[in-house]
DRENNUPA-247936 format. One line per field, with one value per residue: residue number from 1; residue in one letter; x, y, z of N, C-alpha, C in turn. Coordinates in Angstrom, 1 decimal. Layout:
REM residues N
k [NUM | ...]
r [A | ...]
n_x [X | ...]
n_y [Y | ...]
n_z [Z | ...]
ca_x [X | ...]
ca_y [Y | ...]
ca_z [Z | ...]
c_x [X | ...]
c_y [Y | ...]
c_z [Z | ...]
END
This chain:
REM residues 170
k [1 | 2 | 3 | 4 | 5 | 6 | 7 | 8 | 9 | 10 | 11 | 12 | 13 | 14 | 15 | 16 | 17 | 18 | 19 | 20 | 21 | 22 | 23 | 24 | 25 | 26 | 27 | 28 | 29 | 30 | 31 | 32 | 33 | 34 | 35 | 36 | 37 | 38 | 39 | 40 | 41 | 42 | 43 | 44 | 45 | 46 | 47 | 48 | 49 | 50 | 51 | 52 | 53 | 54 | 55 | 56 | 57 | 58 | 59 | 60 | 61 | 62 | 63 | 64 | 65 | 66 | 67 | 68 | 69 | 70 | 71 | 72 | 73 | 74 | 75 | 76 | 77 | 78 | 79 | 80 | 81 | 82 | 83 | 84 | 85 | 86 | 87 | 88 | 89 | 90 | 91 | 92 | 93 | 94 | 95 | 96 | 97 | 98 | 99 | 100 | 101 | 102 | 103 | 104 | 105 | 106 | 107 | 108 | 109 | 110 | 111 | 112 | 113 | 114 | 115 | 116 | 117 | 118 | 119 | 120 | 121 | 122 | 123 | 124 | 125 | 126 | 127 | 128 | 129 | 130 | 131 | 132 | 133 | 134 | 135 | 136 | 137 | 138 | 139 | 140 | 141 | 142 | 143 | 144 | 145 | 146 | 147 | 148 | 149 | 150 | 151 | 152 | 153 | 154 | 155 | 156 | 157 | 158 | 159 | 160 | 161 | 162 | 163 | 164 | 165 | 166 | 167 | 168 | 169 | 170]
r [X | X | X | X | X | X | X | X | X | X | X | X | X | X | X | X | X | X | X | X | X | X | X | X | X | X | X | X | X | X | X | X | X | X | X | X | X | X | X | X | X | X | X | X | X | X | X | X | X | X | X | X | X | X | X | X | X | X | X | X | X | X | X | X | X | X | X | X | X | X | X | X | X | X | X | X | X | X | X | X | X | X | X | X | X | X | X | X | X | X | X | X | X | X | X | X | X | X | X | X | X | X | X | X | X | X | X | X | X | X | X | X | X | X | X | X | X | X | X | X | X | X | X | X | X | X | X | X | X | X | X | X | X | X | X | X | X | X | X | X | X | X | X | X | X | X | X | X | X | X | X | X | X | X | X | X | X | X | X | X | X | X | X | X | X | X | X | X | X | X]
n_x [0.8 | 0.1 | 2.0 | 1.5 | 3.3 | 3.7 | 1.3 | -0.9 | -2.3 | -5.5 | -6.1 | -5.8 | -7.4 | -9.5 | -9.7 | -9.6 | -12.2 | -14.2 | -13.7 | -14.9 | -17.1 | -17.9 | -18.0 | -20.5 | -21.7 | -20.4 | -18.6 | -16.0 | -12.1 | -10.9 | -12.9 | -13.8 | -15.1 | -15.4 | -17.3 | -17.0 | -19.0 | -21.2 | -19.1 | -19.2 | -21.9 | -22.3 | -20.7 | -21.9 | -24.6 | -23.4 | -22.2 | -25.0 | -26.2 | -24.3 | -24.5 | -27.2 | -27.2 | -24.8 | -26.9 | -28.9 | -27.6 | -26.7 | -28.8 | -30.0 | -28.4 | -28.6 | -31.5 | -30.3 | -28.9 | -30.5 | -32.9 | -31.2 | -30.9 | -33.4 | -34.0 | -32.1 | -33.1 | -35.3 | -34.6 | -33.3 | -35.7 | -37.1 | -35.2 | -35.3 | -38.3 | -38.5 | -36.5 | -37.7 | -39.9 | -40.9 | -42.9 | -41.8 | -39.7 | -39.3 | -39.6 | -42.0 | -43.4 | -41.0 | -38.3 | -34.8 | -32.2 | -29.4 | -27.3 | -24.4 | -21.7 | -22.1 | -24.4 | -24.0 | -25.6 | -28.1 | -30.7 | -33.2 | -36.5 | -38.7 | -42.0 | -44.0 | -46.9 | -49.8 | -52.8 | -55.7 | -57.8 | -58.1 | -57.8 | -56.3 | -52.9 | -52.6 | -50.9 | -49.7 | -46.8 | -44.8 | -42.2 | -39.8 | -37.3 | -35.1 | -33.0 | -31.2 | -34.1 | -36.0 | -37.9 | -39.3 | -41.3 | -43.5 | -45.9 | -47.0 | -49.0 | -48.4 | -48.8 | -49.2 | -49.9 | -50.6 | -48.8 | -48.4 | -49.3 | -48.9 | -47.3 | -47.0 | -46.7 | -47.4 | -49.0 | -50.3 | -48.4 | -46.5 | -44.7 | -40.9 | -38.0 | -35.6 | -33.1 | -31.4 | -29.5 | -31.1 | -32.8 | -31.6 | -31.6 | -31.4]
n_y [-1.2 | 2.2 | 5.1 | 8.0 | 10.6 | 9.0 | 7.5 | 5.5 | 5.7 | 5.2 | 6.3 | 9.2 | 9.5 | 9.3 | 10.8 | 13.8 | 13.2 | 12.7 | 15.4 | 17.2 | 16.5 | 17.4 | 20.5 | 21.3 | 21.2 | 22.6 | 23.8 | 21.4 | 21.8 | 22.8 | 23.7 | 26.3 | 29.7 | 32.2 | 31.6 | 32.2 | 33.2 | 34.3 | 36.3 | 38.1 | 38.3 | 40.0 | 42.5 | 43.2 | 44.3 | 46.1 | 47.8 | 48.6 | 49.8 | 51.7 | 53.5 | 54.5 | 56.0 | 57.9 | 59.3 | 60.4 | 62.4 | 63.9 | 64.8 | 66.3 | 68.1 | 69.6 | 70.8 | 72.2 | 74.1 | 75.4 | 76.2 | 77.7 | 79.8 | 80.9 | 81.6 | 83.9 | 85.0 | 86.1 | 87.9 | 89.7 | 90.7 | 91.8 | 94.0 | 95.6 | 96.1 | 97.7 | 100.1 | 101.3 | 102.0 | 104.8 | 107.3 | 109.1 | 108.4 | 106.6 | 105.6 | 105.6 | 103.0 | 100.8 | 99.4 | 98.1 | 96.2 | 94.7 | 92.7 | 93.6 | 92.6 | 91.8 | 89.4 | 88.1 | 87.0 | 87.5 | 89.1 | 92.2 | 93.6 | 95.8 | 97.1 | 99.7 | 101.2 | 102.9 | 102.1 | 100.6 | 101.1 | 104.0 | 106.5 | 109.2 | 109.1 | 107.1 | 104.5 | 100.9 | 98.8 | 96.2 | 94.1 | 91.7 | 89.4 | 88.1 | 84.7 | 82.2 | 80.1 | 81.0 | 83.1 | 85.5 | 87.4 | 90.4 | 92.3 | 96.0 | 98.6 | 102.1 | 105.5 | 108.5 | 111.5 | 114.4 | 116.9 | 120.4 | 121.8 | 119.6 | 116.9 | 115.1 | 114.4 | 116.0 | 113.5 | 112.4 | 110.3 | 108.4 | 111.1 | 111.1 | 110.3 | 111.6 | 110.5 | 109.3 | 107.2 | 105.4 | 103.9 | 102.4 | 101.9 | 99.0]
n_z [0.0 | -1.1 | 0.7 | 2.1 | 3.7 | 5.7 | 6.1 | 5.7 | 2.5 | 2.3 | 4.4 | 4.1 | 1.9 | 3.0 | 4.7 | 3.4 | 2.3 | 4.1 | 5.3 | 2.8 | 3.0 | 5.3 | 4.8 | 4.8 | 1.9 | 0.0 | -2.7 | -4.3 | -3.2 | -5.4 | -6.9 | -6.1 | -6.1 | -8.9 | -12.1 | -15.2 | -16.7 | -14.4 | -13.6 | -15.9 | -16.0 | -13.9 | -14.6 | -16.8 | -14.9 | -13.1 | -15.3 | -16.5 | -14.4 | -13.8 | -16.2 | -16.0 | -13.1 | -14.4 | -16.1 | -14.9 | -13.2 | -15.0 | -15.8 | -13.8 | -13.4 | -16.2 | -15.1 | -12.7 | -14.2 | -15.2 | -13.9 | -12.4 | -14.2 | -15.1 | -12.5 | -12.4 | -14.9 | -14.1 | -11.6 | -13.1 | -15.0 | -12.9 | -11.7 | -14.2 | -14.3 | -12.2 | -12.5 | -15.3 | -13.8 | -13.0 | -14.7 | -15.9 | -17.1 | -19.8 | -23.1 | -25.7 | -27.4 | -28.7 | -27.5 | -26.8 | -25.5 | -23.8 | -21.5 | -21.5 | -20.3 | -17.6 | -17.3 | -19.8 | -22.8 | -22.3 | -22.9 | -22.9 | -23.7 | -24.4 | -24.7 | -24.8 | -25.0 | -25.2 | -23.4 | -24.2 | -22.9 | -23.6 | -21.7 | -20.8 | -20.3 | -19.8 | -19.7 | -21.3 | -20.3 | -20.9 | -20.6 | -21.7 | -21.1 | -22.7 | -23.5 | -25.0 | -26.6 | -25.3 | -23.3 | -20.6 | -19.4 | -18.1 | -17.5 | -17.1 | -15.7 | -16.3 | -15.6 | -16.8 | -16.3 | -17.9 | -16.8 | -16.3 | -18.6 | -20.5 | -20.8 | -23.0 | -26.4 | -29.2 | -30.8 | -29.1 | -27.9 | -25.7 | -23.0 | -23.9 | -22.8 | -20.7 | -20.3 | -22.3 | -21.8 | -20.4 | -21.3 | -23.8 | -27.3 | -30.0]
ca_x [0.0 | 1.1 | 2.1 | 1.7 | 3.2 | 3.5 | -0.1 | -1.9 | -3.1 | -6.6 | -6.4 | -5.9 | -8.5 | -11.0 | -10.1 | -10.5 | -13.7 | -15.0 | -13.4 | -15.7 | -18.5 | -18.2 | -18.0 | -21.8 | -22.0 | -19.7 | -18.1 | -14.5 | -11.7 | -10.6 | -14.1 | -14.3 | -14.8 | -16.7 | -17.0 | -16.8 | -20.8 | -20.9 | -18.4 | -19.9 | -23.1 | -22.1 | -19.8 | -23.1 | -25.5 | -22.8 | -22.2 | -26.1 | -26.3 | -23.3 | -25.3 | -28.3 | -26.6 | -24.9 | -28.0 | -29.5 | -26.2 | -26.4 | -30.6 | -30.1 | -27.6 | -29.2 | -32.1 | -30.2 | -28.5 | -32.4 | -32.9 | -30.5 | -31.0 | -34.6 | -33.8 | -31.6 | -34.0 | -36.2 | -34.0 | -33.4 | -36.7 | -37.5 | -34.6 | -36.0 | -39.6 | -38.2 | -35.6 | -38.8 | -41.6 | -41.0 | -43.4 | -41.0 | -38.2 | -39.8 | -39.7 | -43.5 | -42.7 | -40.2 | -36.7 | -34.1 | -31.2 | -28.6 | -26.7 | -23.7 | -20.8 | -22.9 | -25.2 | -24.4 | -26.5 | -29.4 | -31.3 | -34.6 | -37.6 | -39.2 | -42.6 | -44.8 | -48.4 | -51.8 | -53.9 | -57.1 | -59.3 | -58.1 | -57.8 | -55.2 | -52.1 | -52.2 | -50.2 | -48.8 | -45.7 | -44.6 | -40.7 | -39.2 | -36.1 | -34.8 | -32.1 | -32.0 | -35.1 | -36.6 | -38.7 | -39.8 | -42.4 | -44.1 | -46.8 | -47.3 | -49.7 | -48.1 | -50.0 | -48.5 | -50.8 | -50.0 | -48.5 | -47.7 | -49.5 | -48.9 | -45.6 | -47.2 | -46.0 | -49.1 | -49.6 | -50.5 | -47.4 | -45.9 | -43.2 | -39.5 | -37.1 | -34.6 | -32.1 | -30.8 | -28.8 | -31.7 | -33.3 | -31.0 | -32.0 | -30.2]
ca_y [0.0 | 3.5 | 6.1 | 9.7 | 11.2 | 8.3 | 7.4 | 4.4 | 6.3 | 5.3 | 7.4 | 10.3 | 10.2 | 8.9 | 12.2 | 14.5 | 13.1 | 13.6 | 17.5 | 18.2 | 16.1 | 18.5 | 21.7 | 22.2 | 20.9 | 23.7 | 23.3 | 21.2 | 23.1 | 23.4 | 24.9 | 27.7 | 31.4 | 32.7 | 31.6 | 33.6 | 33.5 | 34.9 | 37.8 | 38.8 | 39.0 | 41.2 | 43.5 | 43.9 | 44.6 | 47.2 | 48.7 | 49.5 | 50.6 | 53.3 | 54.3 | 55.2 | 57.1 | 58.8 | 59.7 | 60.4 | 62.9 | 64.8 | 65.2 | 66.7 | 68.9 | 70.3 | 71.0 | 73.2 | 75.1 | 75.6 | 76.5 | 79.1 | 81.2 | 81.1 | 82.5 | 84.7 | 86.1 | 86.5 | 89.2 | 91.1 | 91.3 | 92.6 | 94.9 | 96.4 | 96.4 | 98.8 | 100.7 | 102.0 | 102.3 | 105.9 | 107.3 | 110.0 | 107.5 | 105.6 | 106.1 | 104.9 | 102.5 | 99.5 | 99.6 | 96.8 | 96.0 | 93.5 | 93.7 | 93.4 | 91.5 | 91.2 | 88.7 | 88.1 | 85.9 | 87.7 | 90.7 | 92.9 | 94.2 | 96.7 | 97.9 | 100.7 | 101.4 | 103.3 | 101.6 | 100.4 | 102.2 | 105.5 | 106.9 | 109.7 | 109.3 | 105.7 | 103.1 | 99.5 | 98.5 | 94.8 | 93.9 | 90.5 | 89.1 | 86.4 | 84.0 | 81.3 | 80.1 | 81.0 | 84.5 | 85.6 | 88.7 | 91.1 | 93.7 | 96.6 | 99.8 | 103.5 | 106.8 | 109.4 | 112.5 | 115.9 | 118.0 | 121.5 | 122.4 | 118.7 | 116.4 | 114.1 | 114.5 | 116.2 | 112.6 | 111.3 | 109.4 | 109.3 | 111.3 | 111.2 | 110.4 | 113.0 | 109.9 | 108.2 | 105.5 | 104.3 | 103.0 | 102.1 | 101.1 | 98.3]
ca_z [0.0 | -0.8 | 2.2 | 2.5 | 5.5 | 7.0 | 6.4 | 4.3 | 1.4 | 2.4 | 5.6 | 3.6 | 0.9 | 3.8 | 5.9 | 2.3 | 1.5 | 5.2 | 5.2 | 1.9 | 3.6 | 6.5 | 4.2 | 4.6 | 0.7 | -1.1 | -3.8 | -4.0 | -3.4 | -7.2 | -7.9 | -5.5 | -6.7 | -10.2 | -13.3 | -16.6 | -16.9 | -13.1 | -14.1 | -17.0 | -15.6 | -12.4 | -15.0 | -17.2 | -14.1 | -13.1 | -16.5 | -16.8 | -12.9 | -13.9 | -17.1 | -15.7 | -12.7 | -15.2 | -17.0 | -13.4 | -12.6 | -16.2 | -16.0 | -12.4 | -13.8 | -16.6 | -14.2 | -12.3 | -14.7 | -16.5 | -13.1 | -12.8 | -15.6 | -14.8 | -11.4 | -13.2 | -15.8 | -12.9 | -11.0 | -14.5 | -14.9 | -11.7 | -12.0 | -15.3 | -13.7 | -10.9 | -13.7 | -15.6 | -13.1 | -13.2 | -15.6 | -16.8 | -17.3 | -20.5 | -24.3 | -26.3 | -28.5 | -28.5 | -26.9 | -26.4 | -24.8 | -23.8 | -20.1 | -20.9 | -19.6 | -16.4 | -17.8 | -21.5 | -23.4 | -21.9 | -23.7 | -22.4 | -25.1 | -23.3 | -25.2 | -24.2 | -26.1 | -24.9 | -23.0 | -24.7 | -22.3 | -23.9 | -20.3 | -20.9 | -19.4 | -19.2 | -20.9 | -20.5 | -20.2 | -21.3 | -20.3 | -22.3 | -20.7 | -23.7 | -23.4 | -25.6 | -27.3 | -24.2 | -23.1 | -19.3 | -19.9 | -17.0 | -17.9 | -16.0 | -15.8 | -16.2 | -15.7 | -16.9 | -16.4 | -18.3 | -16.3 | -16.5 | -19.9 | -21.0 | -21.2 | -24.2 | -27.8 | -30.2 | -31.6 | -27.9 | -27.1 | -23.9 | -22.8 | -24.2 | -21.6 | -20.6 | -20.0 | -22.9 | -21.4 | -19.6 | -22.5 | -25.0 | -28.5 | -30.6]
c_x [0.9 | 0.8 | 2.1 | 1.9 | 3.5 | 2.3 | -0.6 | -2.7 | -4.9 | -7.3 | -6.6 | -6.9 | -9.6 | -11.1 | -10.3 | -11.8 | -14.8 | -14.9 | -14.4 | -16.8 | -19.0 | -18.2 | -19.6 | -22.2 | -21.6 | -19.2 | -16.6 | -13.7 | -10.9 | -11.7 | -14.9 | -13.9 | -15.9 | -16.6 | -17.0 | -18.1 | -21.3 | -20.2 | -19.3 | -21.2 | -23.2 | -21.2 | -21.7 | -24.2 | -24.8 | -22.6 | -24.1 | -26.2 | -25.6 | -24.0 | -26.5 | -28.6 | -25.7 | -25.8 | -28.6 | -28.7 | -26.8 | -27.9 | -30.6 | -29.0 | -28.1 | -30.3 | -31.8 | -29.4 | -30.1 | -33.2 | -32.4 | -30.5 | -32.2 | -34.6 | -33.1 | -32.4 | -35.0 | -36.0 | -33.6 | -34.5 | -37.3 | -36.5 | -35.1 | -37.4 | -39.5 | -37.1 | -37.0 | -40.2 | -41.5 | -41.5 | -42.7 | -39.6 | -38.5 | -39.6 | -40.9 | -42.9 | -41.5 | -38.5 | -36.2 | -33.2 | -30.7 | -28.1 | -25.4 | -22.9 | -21.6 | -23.5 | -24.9 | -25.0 | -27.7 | -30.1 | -32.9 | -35.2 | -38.3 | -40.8 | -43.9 | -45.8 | -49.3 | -52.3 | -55.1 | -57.9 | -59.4 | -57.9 | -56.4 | -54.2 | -51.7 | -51.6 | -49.6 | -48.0 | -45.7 | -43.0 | -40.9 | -38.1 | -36.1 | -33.7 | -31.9 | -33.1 | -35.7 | -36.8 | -38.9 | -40.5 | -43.2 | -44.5 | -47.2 | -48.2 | -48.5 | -48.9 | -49.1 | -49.0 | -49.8 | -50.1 | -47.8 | -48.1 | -49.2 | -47.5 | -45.8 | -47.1 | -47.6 | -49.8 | -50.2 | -49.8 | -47.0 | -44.9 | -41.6 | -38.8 | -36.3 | -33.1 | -32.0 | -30.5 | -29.9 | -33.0 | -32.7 | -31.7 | -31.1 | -30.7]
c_y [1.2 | 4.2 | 7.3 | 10.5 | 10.0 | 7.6 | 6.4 | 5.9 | 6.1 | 5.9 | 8.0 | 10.3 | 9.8 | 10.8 | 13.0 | 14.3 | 13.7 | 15.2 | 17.7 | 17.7 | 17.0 | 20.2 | 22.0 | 22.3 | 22.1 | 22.9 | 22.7 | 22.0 | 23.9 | 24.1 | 25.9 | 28.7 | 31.1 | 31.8 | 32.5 | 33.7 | 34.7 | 36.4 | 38.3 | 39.5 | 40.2 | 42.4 | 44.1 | 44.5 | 46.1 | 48.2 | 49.5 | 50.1 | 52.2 | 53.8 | 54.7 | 56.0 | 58.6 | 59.4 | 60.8 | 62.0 | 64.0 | 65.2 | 66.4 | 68.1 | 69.8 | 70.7 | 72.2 | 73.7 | 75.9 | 76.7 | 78.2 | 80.0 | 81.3 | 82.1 | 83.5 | 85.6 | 86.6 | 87.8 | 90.1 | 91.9 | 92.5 | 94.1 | 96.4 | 96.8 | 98.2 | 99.8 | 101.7 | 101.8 | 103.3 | 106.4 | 108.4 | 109.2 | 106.2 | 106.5 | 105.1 | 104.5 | 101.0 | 99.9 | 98.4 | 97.4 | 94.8 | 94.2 | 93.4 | 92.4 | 91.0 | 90.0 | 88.7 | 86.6 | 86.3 | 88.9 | 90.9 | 93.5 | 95.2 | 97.4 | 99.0 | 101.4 | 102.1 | 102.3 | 101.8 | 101.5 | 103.4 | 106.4 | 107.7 | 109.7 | 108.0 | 104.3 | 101.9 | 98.9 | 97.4 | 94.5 | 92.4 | 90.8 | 87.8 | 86.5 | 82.6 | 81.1 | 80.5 | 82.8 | 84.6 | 87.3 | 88.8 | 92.3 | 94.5 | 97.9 | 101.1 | 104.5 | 108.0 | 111.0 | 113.8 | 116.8 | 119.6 | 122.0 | 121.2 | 118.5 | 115.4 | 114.8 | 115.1 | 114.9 | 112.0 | 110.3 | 110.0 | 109.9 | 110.8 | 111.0 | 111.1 | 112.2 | 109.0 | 106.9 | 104.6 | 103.5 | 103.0 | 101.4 | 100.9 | 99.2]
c_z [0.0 | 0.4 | 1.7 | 4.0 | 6.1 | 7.2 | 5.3 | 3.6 | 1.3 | 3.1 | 5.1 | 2.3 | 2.0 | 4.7 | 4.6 | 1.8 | 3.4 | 5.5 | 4.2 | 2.6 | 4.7 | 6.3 | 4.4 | 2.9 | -0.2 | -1.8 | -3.3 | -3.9 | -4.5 | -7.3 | -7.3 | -6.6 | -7.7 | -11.3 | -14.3 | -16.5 | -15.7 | -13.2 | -14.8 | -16.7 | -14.4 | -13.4 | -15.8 | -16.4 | -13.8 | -13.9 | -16.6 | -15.6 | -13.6 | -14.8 | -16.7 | -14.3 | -13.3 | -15.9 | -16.1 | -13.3 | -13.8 | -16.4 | -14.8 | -13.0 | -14.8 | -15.9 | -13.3 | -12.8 | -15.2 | -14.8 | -12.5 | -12.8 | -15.5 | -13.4 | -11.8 | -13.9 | -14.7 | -12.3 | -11.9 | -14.9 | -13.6 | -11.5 | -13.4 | -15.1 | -12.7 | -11.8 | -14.1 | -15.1 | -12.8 | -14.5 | -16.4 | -17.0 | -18.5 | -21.6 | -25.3 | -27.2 | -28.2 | -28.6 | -26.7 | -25.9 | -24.4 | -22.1 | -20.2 | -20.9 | -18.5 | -16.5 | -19.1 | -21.6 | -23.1 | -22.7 | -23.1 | -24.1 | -23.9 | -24.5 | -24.5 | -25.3 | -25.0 | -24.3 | -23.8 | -24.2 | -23.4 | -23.0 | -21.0 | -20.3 | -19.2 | -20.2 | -20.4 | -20.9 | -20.6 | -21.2 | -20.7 | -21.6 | -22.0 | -23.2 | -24.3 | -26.4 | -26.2 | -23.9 | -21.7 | -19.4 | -18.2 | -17.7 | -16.7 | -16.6 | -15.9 | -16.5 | -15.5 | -17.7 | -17.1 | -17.4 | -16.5 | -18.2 | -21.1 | -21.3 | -22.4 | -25.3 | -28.1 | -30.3 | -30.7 | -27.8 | -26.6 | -24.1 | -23.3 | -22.7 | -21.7 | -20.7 | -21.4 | -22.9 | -20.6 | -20.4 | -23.9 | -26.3 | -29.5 | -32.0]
END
């Protein structure tokens, strides 16, 4: 009979077969770990996980730039709201503008018309903020009574501004 160690060769495959019999029925110890099928499938589960975190990441992101510039046109407007809500600080008719380095990519429309009623003195305002394909508009009242022997043009448009620069036209 062969020896190992010192040992009938039947000792030792009798104590290896009871060690796997006492594994709790795992695999031999040649065929622990993955196989290729096993990999593959945990790389592809992961590959689509990362793709649609990245998707997730780049949605969320545009979102809050759209975001933004929305909050952004928002405080232009409002700025240009309070700019010409002085009824001697307007020119009837349609004005633009851009701001600048401050904000580029942004531009204001600013129009000023009669009011329907016909009510002398009263007109409404309309402020555009564009950016993009994209618009943000606020209409407002102005009442701009004749004073002093009348400040309205013959033809019934409002007032001329005395200021230039505060309504630029492109």
């Amino acid at each position: 009979m062969f020896k190992h160690n010192d040992q009938p060769l039947a000792a030792v495959s009798g104590r290896r077969s009871r060690r796997i019999a006492t594994d709790g029925g795992q695999r031999p110890p040649l065929q622990r770990g993955f196989t290729l099928l096993e990999v593959m499938l945990a790389v592809a589960i992961a590959a689509v996980a990362l793709f649609g975190i990245t998707m997730a990441v780049g949605r969320c992101t545009d979102a809050a730039r759209a975001v933004s510039s929305h909050t952004a046109a928002y405080d232009m407007l409002d700025d240009k709201m309070r700019e010409f809500a002085n009824p001697t600080n307007y020119v009837a008719g349609v004005s633009t503008g851009d701001f600048g380095d401050v904000n580029p990519g942004f531009e204001w429309r600013r129009e000023v018309e009669p009011d329907e009623s016909r009510l002398a003195g009263l007109y409404r305002q309309t402020i555009t903020i564009l950016w993009g394909n994209r618009e943000l508009s606020a209409a407002s009242m102005l009442y701009a009574p004749e004073v002093g022997g009348g400040t309205s043009g013959s033809d019934g448009s409002a007032p001329r501004s005395s200021n230039p620069a505060s309504s630029s036209s492109r």
